[in-house]
N, C-alpha and C positions, 0 to 999 in steps of 0.2 A: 765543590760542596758549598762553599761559602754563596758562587753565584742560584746556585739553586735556593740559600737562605733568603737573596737580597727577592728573586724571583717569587717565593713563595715565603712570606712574613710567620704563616704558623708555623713552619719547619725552623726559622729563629726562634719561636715562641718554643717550641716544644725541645730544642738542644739546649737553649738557655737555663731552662726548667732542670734538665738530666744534667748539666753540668754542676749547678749549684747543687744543686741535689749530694753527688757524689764527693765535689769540694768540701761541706759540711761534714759528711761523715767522715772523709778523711781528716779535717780536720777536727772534729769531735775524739777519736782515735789519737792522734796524737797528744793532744791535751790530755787526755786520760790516763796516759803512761806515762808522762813527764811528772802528771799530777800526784800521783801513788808512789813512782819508784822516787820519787827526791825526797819523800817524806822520809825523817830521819827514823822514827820507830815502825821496826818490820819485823814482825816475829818468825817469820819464816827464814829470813839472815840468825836470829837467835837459834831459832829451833837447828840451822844447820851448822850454824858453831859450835850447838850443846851435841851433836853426833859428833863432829870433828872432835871436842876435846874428849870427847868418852871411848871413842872408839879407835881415833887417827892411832893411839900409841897404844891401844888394849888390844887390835886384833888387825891379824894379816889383811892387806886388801882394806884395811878402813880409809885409808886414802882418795880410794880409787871409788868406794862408797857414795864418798861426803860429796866429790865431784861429780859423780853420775846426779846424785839431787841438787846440785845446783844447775847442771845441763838442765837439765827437767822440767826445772822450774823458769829457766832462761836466763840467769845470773851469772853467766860465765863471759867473760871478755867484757870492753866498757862498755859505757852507757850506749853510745850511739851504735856501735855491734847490737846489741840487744834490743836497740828502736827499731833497727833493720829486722832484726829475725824475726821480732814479735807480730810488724809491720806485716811481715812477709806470711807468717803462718794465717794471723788471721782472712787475710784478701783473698790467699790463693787456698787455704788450706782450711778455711774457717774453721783452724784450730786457735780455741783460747787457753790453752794452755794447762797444767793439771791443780786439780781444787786441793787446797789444803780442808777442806770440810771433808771429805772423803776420799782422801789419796789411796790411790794414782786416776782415780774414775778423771776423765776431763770434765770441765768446765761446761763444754759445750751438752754433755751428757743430763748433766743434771737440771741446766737451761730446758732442753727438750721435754723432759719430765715435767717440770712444775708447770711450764707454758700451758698445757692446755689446759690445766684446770682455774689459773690464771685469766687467760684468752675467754673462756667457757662463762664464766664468775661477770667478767664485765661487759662481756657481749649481751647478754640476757639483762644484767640489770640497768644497761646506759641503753639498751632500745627500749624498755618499758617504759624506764622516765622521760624518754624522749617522745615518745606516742602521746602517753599522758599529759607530759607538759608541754607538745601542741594544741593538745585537743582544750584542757581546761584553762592553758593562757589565752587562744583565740576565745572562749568563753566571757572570762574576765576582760577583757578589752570591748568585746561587743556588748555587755551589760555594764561597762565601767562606771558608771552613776547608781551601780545598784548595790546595795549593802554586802551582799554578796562576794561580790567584785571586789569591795574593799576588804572585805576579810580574808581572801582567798591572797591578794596582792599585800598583806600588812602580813598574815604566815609564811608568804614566802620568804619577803624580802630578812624577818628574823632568821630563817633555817639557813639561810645562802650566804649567811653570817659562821654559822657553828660551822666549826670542824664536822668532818666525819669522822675523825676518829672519837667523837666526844659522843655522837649519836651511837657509834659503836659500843662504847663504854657504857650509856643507859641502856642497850639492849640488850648486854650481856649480864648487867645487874638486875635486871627487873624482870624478864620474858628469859633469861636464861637460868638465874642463879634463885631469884624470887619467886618468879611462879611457875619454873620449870617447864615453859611447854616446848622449849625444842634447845637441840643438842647447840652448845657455846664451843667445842671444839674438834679439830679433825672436819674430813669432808664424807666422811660414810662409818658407819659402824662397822668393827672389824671384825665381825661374825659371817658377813656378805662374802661372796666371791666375785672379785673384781672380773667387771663382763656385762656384757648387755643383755642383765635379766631385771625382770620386776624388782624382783627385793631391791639389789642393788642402786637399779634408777631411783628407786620410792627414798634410798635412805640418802642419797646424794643428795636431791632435791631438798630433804628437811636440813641436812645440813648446811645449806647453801641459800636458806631462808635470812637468817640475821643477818650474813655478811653482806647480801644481796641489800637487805633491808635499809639499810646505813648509807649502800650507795647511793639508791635511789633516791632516798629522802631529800638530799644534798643536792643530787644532780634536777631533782623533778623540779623543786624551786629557781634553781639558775633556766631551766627552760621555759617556765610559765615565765617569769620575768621577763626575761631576751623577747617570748614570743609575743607576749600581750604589747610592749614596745612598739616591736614590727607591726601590728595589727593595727595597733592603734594610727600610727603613723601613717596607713592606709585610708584612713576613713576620712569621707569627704572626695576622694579621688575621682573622676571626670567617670572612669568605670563603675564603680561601686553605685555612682546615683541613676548610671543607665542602666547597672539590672534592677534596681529600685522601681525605675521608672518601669523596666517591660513586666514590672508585675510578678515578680519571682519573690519566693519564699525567704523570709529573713534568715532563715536558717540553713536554705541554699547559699544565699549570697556572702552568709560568714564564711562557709566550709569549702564552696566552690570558687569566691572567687579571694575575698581578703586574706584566708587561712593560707590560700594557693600560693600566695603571692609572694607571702612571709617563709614558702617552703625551703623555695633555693640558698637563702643564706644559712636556716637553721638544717639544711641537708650537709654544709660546706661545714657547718660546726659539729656537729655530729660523725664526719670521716675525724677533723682534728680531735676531737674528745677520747674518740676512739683508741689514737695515740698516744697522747698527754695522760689519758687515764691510767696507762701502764704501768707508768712510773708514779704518778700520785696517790694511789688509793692502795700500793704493796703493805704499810702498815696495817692495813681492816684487816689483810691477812695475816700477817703477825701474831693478831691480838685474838682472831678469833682458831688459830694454832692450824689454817688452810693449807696443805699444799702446795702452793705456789708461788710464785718468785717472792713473796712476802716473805716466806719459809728461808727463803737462799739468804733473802738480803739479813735478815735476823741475825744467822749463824755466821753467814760471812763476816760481818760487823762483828761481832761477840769477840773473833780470834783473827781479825783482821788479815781474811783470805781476800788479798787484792785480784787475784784473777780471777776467782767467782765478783767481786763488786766492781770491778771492769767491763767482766762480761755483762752485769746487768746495766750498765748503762750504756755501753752503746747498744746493748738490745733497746733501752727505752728512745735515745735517739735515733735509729734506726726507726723505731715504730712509726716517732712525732713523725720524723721527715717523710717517712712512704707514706702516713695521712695525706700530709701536705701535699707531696708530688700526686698522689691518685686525684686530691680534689683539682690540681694545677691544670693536670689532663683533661680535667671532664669537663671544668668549669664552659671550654670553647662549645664544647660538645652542645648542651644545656642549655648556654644562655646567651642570646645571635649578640648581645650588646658587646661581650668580649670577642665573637670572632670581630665586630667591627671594630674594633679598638686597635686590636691589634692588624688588622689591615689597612686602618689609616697610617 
């Protein structure tokens, strides 16, 4: 194996990649257990002492009860037995174990649930701003002397400043609560029947306006930024004055070739957003009472169900890392400057 690495460089390139890769999550996985279970207040230790002392000596078999929820929960033998089983369950079993939010459902159940509407929510609203804050960063960079430009470049750089959760907060006072034109919580009206009919798509859609809203705002700024940068940085380039020169359209040569040019890194930003946004934007949901892992992390936090907020993190590092590893992949694919790189 190894001589077929030294023989063929991308095959080190690409084991190197899958090893950190899966290094990382196991160790993200570890940190995460050591992190929750050392913490000294656990209310789920509470909750099963308050059965022990209520039950252990009020009724036959309370014993045998208290210890079947502690199995359950994975609290039986010491610490490093329970690294192992826990270890063990999730790798081989991608069992995370059962939610104190809704016991006995697993962890992993209600993960499934929230995900798509989660997945659904930031897919739609980080390619929109992504589109857009290509299209109107190359804009502003090719008119960047024009008043224009400067207003479009002075709003963004304020908005890439605010939270989303604060835009969230204005548009739930003002277009939700003030002028009432569209629904501030849940993700469909509960009169629909869940299924792929009109009604139901129509009412999704309006409920998935604000939240959407909020992202966008946020994310379309950090891309007109990043993008007009890249553009800018281009101009002047030995290419750019020779399609000048063969007489091509200004508005070719922004879109076909400067715009082009700036695609590959903001496409490389765009898988990691993808990731990173998982876990950053779960309060929009929160706040505007969405379905989805915003929903979990809430209630999990509230009553401090550590294996529902375990499970959402290494779902989010999970996410970040297979961004990462998918762009790691592609990148050779793409762009000949990294196969040569890596063959030197």
């Amino acid at each position: 194996m190894f001589k077929l690495m030294r023989k063929y460089p991308i095959l080190n390139y690409y084991f190197t990649k899958f090893f950190a890769y899966f290094l990382t999550i196991f160790g993200a996985l570890t940190i995460t257990f050591f992190m929750f279970r050392l913490i000294p207040a656990n209310p789920i230790e509470n909750w099963l002492r308050s059965l022990e002392a209520q039950y252990s000596l009020t009724i036959d078999g309370g014993d045998a009860m208290v210890n079947s929820y502690k199995e359950k929960f994975g609290m039986t033998g010491t610490l490093w037995q329970q690294y192992v089983r826990y270890m063990y369950n999730v790798i081989f079993h991608f069992d995370l174990g059962p939610s104190f939010i809704n016991f006995p459902r697993p962890v992993s159940e209600l993960l499934a649930e929230a995900l798509p509407w989660t997945m659904g929510l930031l897919a739609v609203s980080i390619s929109i701003s992504w589109v857009l804050g290509l299209l109107v960063g190359a804009v502003a960079a090719w008119f960047r002397d024009s008043p224009v430009s400067g207003t479009i470049t002075n709003i963004s750089i304020a908005l890439s400043q605010v939270p989303a959760y604060l835009i969230a907060l204005f548009l739930v006072l003002f277009i939700g609560y003030q002028w009432k034109l569209l629904p501030t919580r849940g993700a469909f009206d509960g009169q629909y029947a869940i299924g792929w009919n009109l009604d139901f798509i129509r009412s999704v859609a309006r409920h998935s306006i604000l939240p959407a809203l909020a992202i966008v705002t946020v994310s379309l700024a950090a891309w007109i930024l990043s993008t007009r940068s890249l553009v800018i940085s281009n101009l002047g380039e030995d290419y750019l004055l020779y399609a000048e020169a063969k007489g091509l359209k200004s508005g070719d040569i922004m879109t076909k070739y400067a715009l082009r040019n700036a695609m590959l890194p903001q496409a490389t930003g765009l898988a990691l957003t993808m990731g990173s946004m998982m876990s950053g934007q779960l309060l929009i949901e929160h706040m505007f009472v969405y379905p989805g892992l915003g929903q979990v992390m809430g209630r999990a936090i509230a009553i401090f169900d550590y294996n529902a907020m375990m499970g959402l993190i290494i779902l989010s590092v999970v996410s970040v890392m297979t961004a990462s590893l998918a762009v790691d992949l592609l990148l050779p694919v793409i762009d000949p400057r990294i196969r040569t790189a890596i063959k030197a």
